[in-house]
N, C-alpha and C positions, 0 to 999 in steps of 0.2 A: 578673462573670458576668452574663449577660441573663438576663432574666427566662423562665421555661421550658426552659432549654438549662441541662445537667449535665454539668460533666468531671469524669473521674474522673481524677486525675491520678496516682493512686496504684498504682506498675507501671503505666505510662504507657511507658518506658523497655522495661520488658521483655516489653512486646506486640507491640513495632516488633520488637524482637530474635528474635520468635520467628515471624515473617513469613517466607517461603524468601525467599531470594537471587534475584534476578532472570535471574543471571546462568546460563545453563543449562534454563532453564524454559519448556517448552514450553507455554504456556498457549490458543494456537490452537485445538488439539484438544478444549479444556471447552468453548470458545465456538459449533463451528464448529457449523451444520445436520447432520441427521445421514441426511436424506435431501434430494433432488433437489427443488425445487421451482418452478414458473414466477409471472413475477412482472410485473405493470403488463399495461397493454394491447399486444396483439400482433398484426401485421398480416402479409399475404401479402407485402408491398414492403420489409417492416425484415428484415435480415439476422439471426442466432442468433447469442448469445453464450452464453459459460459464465461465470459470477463465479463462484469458488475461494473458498469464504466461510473464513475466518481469525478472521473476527469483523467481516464486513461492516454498514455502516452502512446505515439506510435511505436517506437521501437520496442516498447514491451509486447506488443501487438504480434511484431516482426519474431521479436526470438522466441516468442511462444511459438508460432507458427512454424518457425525454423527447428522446433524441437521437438516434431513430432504432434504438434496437437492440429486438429482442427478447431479453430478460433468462430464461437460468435459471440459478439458482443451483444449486450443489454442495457438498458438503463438501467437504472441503479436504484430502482424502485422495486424492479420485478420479484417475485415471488420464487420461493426454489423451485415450490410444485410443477412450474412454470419450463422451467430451463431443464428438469429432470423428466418432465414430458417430453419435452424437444429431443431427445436421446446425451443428455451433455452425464459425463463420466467425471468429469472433476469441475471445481468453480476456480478462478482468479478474483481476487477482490482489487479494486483499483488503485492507484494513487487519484489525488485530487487535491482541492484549497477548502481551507475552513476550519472550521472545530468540528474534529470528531463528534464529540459529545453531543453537537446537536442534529446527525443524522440518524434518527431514532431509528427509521425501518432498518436502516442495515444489522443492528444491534440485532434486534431480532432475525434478519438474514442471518447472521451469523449461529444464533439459538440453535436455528433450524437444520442448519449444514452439520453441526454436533449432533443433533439428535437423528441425523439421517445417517450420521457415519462416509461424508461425501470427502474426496480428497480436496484438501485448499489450501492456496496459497496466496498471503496478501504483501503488498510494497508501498510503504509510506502510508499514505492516508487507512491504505486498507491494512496494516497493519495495526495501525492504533484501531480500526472498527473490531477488528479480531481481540485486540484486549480486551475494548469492552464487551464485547460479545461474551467474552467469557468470562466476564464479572471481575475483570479491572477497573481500570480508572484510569483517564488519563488529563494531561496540565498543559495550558500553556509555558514555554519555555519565555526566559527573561529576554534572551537574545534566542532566535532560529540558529539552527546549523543549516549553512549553506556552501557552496563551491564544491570541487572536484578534490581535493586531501584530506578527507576527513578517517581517521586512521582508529578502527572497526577491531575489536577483541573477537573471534570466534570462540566460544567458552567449549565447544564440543571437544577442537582439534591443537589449540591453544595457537593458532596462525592470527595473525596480523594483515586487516584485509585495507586496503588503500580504497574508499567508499567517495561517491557523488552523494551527498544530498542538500535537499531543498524543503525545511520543514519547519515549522510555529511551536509544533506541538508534538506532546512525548508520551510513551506510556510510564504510569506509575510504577516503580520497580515493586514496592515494599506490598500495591494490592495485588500484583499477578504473585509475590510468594505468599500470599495467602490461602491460594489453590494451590492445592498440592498436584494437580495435576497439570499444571501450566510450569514447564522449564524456560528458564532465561537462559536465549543460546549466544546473543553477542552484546557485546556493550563498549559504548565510545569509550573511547581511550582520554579524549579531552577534558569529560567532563562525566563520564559514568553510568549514562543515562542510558535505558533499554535502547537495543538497534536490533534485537530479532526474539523470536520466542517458538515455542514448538509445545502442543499438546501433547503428552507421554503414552496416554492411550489411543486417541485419536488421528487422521494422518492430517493434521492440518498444523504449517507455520508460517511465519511473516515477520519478515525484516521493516526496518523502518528506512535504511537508507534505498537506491540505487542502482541496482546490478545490471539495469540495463541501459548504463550511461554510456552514451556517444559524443562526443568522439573515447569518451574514457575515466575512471580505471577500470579495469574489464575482470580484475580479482575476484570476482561474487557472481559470475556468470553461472557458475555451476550450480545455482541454485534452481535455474531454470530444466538442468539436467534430471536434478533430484527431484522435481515436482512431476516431469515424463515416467520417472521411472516411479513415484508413488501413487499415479493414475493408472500405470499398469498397458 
């Protein structure tokens, strides 16, 4: 034991036990903002966006804002009709905690931003909502992928990206190649498992790890580039 630091180890077993199940657990909706709020500096020339906060991080907040957009965040409940009123030109889908599967509204958020033709881009949580949005699936993983080395295939460019992430759960590879119009753009090197995908007709994609890890790796920044330049 260190010095100052106490385990109690006794029912230790049956405090894990008495944790919910992951599986089923909408936990987006504890995290999300509960109102509307605008965020960094904002100019006449940077286009509007909406972030769909799930449990959005700041520094994804920061590089969006740093690339050109004007940022306002929403809960994660709001409506597209909602944020495409407001003047917002593209959406962000969030990261956040929980099983995908059980944030039903977003799923259908996502329906909505297809069938409006809106540019968007998701990371982590809002990744896997983008699967199922578009008639994926996704699974709890047996072990999470978590830390700063997690070493990322991009299938477009055949690079090798060095990715942060922190995630439970994964999209199903075998139900996004059942749409033929859902490409799979990057995949763990560890273990196989979807880390990005991209609509072929549509301008919307999303990675499942990281790109806007701090202190680091900073390899997958560029995706924040490519989301500026497909808002236009």
């Amino acid at each position: 034991m260190r010095a100052g630091i106490f385990f109690d180890r006794e029912g230790a077993i049956e405090r894990l036990k008495a944790h919910p199940d992951m599986n089923g657990l909408d936990l987006a909706s504890l995290v999300s903002c509960t109102s509307k709020y605008t965020f960094g500096e904002r100019k006449s020339s940077n286009p509007d966006i909406a972030v769909f906060d799930f449990g959005v991080k700041l520094n994804i907040l920061r590089l969006l804002n740093a690339s050109g957009f004007n940022v306002t965040v929403y809960p994660g409940n709001t409506k597209l009709q909602t944020v495409l009123a407001d003047g917002a030109k593209g959406v962000f889908l969030s990261n956040g905690p929980g099983d995908p599967a059980a944030v039903d509204y977003a799923k259908q958020l996502v329906r909505d931003i297809a069938a409006q033709k809106v540019a968007c881009f998701g990371i982590c949580l809002g990744h896997q909502i983008m699967a199922l949005g578009l008639g994926g699936k996704t699974y709890k993983l047996k072990f999470g992928h978590r830390g700063g080395n997690q070493p990322v295939k991009n299938l477009l460019n055949g690079s090798v990206e060095i990715t942060s992430q922190n995630h439970g759960f994964a999209a199903d590879m075998e139900s996004l190649k059942s749409n033929s119009d859902i490409e799979i753009t990057h995949i763990n090197l560890n273990d196989n498992t979807v880390e990005g995908l991209r609509h072929k007709k549509l301008p919307m994609f999303s990675v499942q790890y990281h790109p806007e890890s701090a202190p680091g790796p900073h390899d997958s920044r560029y995706l924040f580039d490519e989301f500026r330049k497909m808002v236009g």
